[in-house]
N, C-alpha and C positions, 0 to 999 in steps of 0.2 A: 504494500500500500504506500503513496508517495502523500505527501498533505502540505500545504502551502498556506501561509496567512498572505490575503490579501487586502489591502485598504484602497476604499474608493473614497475619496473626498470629497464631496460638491461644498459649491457658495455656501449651506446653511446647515447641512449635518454630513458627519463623517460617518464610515463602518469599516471593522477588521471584520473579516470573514476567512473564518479554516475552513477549507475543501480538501477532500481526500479523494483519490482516483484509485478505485478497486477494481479489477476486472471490467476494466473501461468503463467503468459508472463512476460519475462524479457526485460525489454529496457534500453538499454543505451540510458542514459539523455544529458552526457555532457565531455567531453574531455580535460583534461588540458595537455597541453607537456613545457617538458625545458627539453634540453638539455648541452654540454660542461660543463660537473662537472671532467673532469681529468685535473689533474696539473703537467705537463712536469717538473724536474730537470736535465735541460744540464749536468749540476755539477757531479752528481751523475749517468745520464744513468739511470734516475728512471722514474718512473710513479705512481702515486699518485690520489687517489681521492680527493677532495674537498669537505669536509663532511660538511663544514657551508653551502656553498652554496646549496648539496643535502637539508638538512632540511630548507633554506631558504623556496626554492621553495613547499617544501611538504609542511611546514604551511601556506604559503601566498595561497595554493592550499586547505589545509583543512577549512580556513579561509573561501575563495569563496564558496566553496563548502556549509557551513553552511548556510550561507547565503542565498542560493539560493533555498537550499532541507532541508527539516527533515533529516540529518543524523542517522542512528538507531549503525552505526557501521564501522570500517575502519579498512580493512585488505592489509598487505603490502607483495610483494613479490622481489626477488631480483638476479641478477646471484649469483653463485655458488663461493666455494673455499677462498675468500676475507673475511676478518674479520678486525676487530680495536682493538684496547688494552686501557684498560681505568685502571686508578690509583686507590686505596683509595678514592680519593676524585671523582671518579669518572670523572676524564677528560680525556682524551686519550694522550697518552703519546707518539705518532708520528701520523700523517697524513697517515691513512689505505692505504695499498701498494696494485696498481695494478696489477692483474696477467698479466699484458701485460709484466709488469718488468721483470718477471719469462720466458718469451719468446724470448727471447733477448740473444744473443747467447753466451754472458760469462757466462747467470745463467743457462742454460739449465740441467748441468748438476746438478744439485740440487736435491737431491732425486730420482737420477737414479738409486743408487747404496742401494736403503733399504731395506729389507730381504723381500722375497716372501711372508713370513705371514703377512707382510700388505695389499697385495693383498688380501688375503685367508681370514684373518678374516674380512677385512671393505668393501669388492668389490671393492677400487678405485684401477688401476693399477700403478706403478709408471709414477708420470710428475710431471715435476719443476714449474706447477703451483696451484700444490696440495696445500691446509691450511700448512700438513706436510711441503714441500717442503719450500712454505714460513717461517717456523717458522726457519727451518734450515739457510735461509738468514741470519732472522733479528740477529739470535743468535750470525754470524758472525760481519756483518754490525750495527748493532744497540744491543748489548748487556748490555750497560746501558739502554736503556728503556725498553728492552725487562724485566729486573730484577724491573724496577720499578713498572709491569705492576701487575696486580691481580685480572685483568678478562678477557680473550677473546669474544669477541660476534662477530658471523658473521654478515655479513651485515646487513640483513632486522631484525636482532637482537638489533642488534648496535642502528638504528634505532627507534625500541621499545623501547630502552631505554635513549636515549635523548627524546625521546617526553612523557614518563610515568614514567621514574626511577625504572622500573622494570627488572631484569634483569635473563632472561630466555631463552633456544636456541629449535628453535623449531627444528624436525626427521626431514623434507627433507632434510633440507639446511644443517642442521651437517652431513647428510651421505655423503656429497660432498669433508667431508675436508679430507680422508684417515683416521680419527682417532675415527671415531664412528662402533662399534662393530655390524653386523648386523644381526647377531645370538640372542646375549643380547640388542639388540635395547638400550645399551646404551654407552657413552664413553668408547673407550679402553685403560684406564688408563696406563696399561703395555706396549703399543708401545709408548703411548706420554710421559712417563717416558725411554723409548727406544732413543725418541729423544736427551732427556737432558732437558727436560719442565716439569715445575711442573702438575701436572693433577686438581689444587686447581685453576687453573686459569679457567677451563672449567666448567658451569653452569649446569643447572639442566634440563632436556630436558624434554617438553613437546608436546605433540601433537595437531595436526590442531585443529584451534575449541574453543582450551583455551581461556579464557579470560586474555589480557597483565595485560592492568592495562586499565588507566583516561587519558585522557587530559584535562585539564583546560582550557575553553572556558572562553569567557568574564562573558556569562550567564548560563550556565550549563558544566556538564565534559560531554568528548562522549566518548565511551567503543572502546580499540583496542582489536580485535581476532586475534591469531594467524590463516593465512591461510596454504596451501602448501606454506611456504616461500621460497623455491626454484623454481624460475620461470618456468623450463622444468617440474615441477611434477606440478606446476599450471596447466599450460597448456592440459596437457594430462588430469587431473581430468575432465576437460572442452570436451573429448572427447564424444560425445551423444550414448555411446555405455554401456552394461550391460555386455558381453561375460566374461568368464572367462580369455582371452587374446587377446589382441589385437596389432598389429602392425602402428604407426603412423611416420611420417618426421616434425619434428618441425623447421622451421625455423627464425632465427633473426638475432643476431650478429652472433652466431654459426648456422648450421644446424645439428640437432641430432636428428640421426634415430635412432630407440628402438622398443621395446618392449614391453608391459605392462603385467604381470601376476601372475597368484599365487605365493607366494614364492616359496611353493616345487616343483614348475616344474621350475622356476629360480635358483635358491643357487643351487645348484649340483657342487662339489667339484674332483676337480679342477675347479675353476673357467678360463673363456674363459679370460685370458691375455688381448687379442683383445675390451674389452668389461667393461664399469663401471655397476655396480648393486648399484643404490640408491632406497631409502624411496620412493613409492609413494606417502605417504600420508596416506593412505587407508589402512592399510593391506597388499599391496597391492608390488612388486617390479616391478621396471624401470631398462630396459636392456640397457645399451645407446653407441652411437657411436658418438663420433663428427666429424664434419667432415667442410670444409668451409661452411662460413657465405652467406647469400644470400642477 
C-alpha cells in the first residue's frame, strides 16, 4: 500500500488529505481542514495572508498525519497569482499580499495598461491581480522591501521552502503570474525587466513530479514532490478522462470553466483576450475563464 498527504489550499479554507493506493483503488483515509489565515489592514485597505499560521497548521497536520499513516510523500497545491519575497537570509521581507487587495477598487487599475505582448507571449490577459500587476503595487507601496527582497516564490512554492529550504517554482502555478513565457516554458525575463524587477529574483522552474527537498521528522525526513501546484490544473489532472480535449467547470472560491488540450490546437495566435492559457501540468494546456465562486 503507498499513502501520501496531500494539501489543497484555496483563498478561504485549507485540507491535508491521506490517500492510500491498494490494488489500484484509491481511498481517502482522512481529512484535516483550518481555515481564516487572511489578515485584514484597516490602515492600509490591504489584505494579507498569515503565513505563520498557514505553516502552523500544515505541520501540526503533517505531524498527525505521521503519526497515524506510513507517509511515503507530501505534495502541496495552492491558488494562483500570490507569491512572498524572502531576503538573503531567507525570511520574507513583508506578509504575502492578497489578490483580494488587487480587487478593490483604487488598485484595479494596476496592470491595465501593459503592452499586449504580455498577453501574447505568457497567455494571462491583463488584471490587477496578476503576480505582474502585484509587483507593480509593491514597487509603488512597498519599494524598500521590494529592493531588499532576492527571491520570489509563489505560494505553494513559498511553502516548499519554509518547510525544506529548497527553493524552486514549479510550471503550473508560474504560468499564472503573467510573466512565465509559454512558448519557452520558461520565465520571460524581458517583460519582468519591462516591469522594473530584476528577473535574479525568479527561481529555477521545474516540473510536477520533482522531488523539493526533506523534512525533518523527529525520527526520519519525509520527501516533498512537487504536484500541479496550481490548484485548477490539480484538479482537472484528476479529470478520469484520456481524450485529446476535454471541457470541465471547476468550482471553489472561483468557478472556472476551460478547457483542456493539446497545445497546438490551444496557443493559436492571436490569443482569445476573453481567455487565460496556463500549464496543465502534463504537456498539456488549460483554456480558463473565471467567472463567480460557488
Amino acid at each position: 500500500m503507498s499513502t501520501i498527504l496531500a494539501f489543497d489550499l484555496g483563498a478561504t479554507s485549507a485540507r491535508g488529505i491521506v490517500f492510500s493506493l491498494m490494488n489500484g483503488q484509491i481511498k481517502e483515509e482522512k481529512v484535516y481542514r483550518f481555515t481564516d489565515y487572511q489578515v485584514i489592514d484597516p490602515n492600509k485597505d490591504e489584505i494579507h495572508w498569515n503565513i505563520e499560521k498557514i505553516m502552523t497548521n500544515i505541520k501540526e497536520i503533517i505531524t498527525l498525519a505521521t503519526t497515524e499513516y506510513v507517509i511515503e510523500s507530501i505534495g502541496i497545491d495552492t491558488w494562483g497569482c500570490d507569491f512572498g519575497l524572502i531576503d538573503k537570509k531567507g525570511q520574507l521581507v513583508l506578509p504575502p499580499l492578497c489578490y483580494q487587495t488587487m480587487l478593490k477598487e483604487p488598485n484595479l487599475h494596476y496592470g491595465g495598461d501593459l503592452p499586449t505582448h504580455f498577453h501574447e507571449r505568457t497567455g494571462i490577459p491583463n488584471a490587477s491581480i496578476n503576480t505582474s500587476s502585484q509587483l507593480l503595487y509593491l514597487k509603488e507601496h512597498y519599494p524598500e522591501q521590494l529592493n531588499k527582497a532576492s527571491t520570489l516564490l509563489m505560494m505553494p512554492d513559498l511553502i516548499h521552502f519554509l518547510l525544506t529550504g529548497t527553493i524552486l517554482t514549479e510550471s503550473s502555478i508560474a504560468s499564472t503570474s503573467q510573466l512565465f513565457d509559454i512558448d519557452k516554458h520558461q520565465w520571460a525575463s524581458d517583460l519582468i525587466e519591462q516591469l522594473g524587477i530584476s528577473p535574479s529574483l525568479f527561481s529555477t522552474i521545474v516540473l510536477p513530479y520533482t522531488k523539493i527537498g526533506l523534512i525533518n521528522l523527529a525520527e526520519k525526513q519525509l520527501p516533498i514532490h512537487s504536484v500541479m501546484s496550481h490548484d485548477t490544473a490539480s484538479a482537472i489532472f484528476a479529470l478520469p478522462t484520456n481524450d485529446h480535449s476535454c471541457f470541465f467547470l471547476s468550482s471553489g472560491t472561483w468557478s472556472v470553466l476551460g478547457e483542456k488540450s493539446e497545445r497546438g490546437i490551444l496557443v493559436n495566435h492571436p490569443l482569445d483576450t476573453n481567455y487565460s492559457y496556463e500549464q496543465a501540468g502534463d504537456g498539456k494546456i488549460l483554456k480558463l475563464k473565471n467567472m463567480l465562486g460557488m
